[in-house]
C-alpha positions in Angstrom: 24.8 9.9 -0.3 21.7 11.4 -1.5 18.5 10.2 -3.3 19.4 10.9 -6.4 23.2 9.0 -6.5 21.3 6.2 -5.3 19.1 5.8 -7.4 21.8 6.2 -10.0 23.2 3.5 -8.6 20.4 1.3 -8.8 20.0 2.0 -12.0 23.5 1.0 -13.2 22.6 -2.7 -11.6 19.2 -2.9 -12.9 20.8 -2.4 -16.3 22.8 -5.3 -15.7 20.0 -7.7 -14.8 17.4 -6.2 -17.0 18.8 -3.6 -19.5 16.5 -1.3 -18.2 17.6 2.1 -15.8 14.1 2.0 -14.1 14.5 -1.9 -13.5 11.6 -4.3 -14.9 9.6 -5.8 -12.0 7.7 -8.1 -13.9 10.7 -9.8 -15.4 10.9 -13.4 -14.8 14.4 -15.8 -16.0 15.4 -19.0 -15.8 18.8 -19.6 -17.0 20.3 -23.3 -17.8 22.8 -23.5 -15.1 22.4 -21.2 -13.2 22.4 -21.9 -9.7 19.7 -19.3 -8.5 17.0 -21.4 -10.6 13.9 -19.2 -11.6 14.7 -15.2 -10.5 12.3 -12.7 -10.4 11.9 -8.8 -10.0 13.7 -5.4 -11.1 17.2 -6.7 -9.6 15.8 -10.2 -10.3 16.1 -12.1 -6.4 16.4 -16.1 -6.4 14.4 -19.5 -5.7 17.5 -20.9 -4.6 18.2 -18.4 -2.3 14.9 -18.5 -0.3 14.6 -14.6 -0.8 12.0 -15.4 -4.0 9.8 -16.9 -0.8 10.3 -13.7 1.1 9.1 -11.2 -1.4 6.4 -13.2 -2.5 5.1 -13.6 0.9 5.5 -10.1 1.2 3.4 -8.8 -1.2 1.2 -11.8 -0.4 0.6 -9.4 2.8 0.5 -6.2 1.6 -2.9 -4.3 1.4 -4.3 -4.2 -2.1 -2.2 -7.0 -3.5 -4.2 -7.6 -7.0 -2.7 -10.8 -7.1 -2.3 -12.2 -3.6 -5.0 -15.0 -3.9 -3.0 -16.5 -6.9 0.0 -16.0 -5.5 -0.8 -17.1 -2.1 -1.0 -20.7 -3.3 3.0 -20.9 -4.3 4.2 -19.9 -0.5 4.4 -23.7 0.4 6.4 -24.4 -2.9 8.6 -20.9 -3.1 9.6 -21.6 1.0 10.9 -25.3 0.3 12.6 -23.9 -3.0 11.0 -26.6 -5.1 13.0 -27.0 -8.2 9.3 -28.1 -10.0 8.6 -24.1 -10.0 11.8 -23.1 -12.8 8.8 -24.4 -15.3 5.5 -23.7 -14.0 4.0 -21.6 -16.9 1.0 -20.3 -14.6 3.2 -18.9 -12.0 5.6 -17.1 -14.3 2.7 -15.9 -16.1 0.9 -14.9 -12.7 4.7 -13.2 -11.6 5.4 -11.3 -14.9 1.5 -9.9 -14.6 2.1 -8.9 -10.6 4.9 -6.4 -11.8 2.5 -4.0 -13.3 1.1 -4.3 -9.8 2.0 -0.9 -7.6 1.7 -2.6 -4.2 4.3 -5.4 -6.1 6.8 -2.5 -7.4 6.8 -1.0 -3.4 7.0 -4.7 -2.3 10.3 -4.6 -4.1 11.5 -1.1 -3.7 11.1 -1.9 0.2 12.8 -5.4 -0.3 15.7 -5.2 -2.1 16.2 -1.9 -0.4 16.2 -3.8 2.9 17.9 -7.1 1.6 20.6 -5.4 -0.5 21.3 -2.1 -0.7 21.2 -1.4 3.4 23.8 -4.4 3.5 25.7 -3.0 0.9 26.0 0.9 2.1 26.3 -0.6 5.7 29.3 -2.7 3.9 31.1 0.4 2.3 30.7 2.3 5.4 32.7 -0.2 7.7 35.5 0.4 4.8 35.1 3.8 4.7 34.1 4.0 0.9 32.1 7.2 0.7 31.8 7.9 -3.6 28.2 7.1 -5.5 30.9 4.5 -7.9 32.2 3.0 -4.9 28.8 2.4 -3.4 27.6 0.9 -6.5 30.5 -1.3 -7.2 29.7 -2.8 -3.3 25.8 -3.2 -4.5 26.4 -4.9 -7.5 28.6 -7.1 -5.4 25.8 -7.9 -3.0 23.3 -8.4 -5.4 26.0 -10.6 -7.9 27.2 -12.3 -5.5 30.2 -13.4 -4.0 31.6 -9.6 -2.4 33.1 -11.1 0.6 35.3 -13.4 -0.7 36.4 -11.3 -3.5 36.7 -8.4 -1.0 39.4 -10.8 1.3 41.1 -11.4 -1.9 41.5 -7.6 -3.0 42.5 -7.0 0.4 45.3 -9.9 0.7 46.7 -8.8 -2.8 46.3 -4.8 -2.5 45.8 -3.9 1.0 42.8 -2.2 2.8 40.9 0.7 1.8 41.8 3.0 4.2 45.5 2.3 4.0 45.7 2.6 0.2 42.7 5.0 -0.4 39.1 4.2 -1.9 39.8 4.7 -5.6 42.7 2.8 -5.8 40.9 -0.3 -3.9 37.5 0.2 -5.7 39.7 0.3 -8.9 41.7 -2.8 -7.6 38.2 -4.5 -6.9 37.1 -4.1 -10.1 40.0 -6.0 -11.7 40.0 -8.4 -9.4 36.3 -9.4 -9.8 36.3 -8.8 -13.8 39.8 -11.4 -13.2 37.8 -13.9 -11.2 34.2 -13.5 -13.4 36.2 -14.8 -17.0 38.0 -17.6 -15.1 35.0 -18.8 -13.6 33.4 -22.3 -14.7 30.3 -21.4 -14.6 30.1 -20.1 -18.6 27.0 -17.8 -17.2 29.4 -16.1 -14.8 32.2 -15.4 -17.5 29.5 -13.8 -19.4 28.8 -10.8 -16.8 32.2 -9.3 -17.3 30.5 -6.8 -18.9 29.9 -5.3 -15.4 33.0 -5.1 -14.7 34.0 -3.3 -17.5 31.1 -0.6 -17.5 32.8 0.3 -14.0 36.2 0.3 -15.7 35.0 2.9 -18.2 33.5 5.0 -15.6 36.7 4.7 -13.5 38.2 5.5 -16.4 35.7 8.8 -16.9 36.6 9.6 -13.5 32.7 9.7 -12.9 33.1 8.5 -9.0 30.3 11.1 -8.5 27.6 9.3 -10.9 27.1 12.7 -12.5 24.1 12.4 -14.5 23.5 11.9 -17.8 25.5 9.1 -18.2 25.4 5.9 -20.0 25.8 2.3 -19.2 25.9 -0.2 -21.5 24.4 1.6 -24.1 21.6 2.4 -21.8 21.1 6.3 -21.0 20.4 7.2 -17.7 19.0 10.7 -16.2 16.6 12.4 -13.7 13.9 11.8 -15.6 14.2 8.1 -16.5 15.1 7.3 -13.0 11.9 9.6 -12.2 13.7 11.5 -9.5 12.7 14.6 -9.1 13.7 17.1 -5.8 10.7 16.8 -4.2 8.3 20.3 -3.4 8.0 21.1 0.4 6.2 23.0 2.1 5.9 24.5 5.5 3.0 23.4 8.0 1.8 27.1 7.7 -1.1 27.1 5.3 -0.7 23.9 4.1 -3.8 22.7 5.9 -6.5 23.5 3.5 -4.3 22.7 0.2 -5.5 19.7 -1.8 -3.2 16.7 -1.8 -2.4 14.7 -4.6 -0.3 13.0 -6.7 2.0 15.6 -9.1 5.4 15.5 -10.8 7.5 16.2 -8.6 5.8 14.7 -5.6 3.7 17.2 -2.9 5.5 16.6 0.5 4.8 18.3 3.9 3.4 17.9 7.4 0.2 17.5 6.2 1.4 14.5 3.9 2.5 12.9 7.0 -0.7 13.9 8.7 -2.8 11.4 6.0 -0.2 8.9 5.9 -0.4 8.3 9.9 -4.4 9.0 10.0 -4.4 6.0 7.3 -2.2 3.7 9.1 -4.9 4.3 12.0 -7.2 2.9 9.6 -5.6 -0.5 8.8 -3.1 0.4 6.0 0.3 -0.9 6.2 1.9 2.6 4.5 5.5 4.2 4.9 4.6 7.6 6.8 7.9 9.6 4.6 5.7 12.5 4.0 6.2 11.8 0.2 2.3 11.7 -1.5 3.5 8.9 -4.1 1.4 6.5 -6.5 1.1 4.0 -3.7 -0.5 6.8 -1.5 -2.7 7.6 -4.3 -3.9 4.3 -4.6 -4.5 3.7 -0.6 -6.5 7.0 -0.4 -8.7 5.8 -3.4 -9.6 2.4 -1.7 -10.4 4.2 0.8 -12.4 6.8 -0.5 -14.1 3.8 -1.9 -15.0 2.3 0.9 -16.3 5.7 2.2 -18.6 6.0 -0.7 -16.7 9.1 -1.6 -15.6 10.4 -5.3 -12.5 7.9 -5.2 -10.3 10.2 -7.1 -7.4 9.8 -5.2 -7.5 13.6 -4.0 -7.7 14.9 -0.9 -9.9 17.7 0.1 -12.4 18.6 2.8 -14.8 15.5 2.5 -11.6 12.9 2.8 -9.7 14.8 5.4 -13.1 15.0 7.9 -13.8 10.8 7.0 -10.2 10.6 8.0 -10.8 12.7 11.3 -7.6 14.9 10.4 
């Protein structure tokens, strides 16, 4: 699957949790009942679960955290899951103002990434489901809750994947879950049908590809607000002497890579993907800043010889 049906994917689950395509990363919710307690962030992750703890401490420990100091103070409290937290008005103030935060929005990119959606495709992969709508039926799953059981149930009733085929399982999945989800007693559960039933009507569309624009719960989603973009490469032949910066779509390359890995010999904790994004903007103006250069966030001669590259 490529960039572009993930993110799609994504997108459909961010809907669900935040009505927005592009997710909201500052969004905070506590919910009477539910059993996550306080969640947080664009596919909003749990107290209850411990994984609140783990995102804050990652971003805690990220370079340029704008909010690490006020943060740092919760770790005790977010690792022992302290109920107290649901109504602590400073920190969901201090959580809601981190989202705006770039090195926050990587934080999570990298972390639900990581904690959900590598589980998930890992998931589909061992039952040979191979479709964008497949995959993003499993992630919604994993970030919902409850996939394996339901996925033992599906199986017991229906059969597996491979011996009936991935649409009519994925299809069989749905109905089972959307089944299970109004039955539930938890009142907040029977309430998320609705997720169900935006996968029912692009089953129904016979939109197993994702093909964009589509729309999800009234919510439209396309390239542009999902900000993807194929990105521009170039060879390594000339691109020595070009400036780098950030543009729309993004400047990759060798020579991307080339700053990326001369930064992480400087300290930063950076992903070296040969993609110049807004956090690589933002690292290269620190530390232009610290170099008493023009911190502009472009590259040029002066940046590249401070860099030794």
């Amino acid at each position: 699957m490529g960039e572009l049906e993930k993110r799609t994917a994504q997108a459909i689950v961010n809907i669900f949790e935040s009505g927005k395509a592009a997710g909201d990363y500052g969004a905070v919710t506590v919910l009477a009942g539910d059993s996550g307690r306080l969640t947080y962030g664009k596919a909003q992750t749990t107290l209850a679960s411990g994984n609140l703890y783990l995102l804050i401490k990652a971003y805690v420990e990220s370079a340029g955290a704008l909010y690490a100091s006020a943060l740092k103070e919760y770790l005790p409290a977010l690792k022992r899951c302290e109920a107290s937290l649901d109504n602590d008005a400073r920190l969901r103030w201090v959580l809601q103002e981190a989202g705006a935060d770039p090195a926050m929005q990587d934080v999570q990119d990298g972390f639900f990434d990581r904690v959900f959606w590598k589980p998930s495709a890992d998931a589909a992969r061992a039952l040979g489901i191979k479709t964008p709508l497949g995959l993003a039926v499993v992630y919604d799953s994993h970030i919902h809750g409850s996939w394996r059981y339901l996925k033992g149930r599906v199986e017991e009733k229906a059969g597996k994947a491979s011996a009936i085929g991935e649409k009519r399982w994925i299809a069989a999945y749905v109905g089972e879950r959307k089944a299970w989800l109004a039955s539930h007693d938890n009142r907040l559960l029977r309430r998320t049908i609705y997720r169900m039933e935006a996968f029912e009507e692009l089953i129904a569309a016979g939109n197993w590809s994702l093909a964009l624009p589509l729309t999800v719960r009234g919510v439209r989603i396309d390239a542009d607000i999902i900000d993807y973009h194929p990105p521009v490469r170039v060879s390594a032949e000339g691109a020595e002497e070009r400036l780098l910066l950030l543009k729309s779509p993004p400047m990759t390359g060798e020579d991307v890579r080339a700053l990326e890995e001369a930064l992480k010999r400087h300290g930063y904790v950076i992903n070296t993907d040969g993609i110049f994004d807004e956090n690589l903007e933002r690292i290269v103006k620190d530390f232009q800043q610290l170099e008493r250069l023009t911190a502009d966030g472009i590259v040029g001669a002066s940046t590249r010889a401070a860099l030794g590259i």
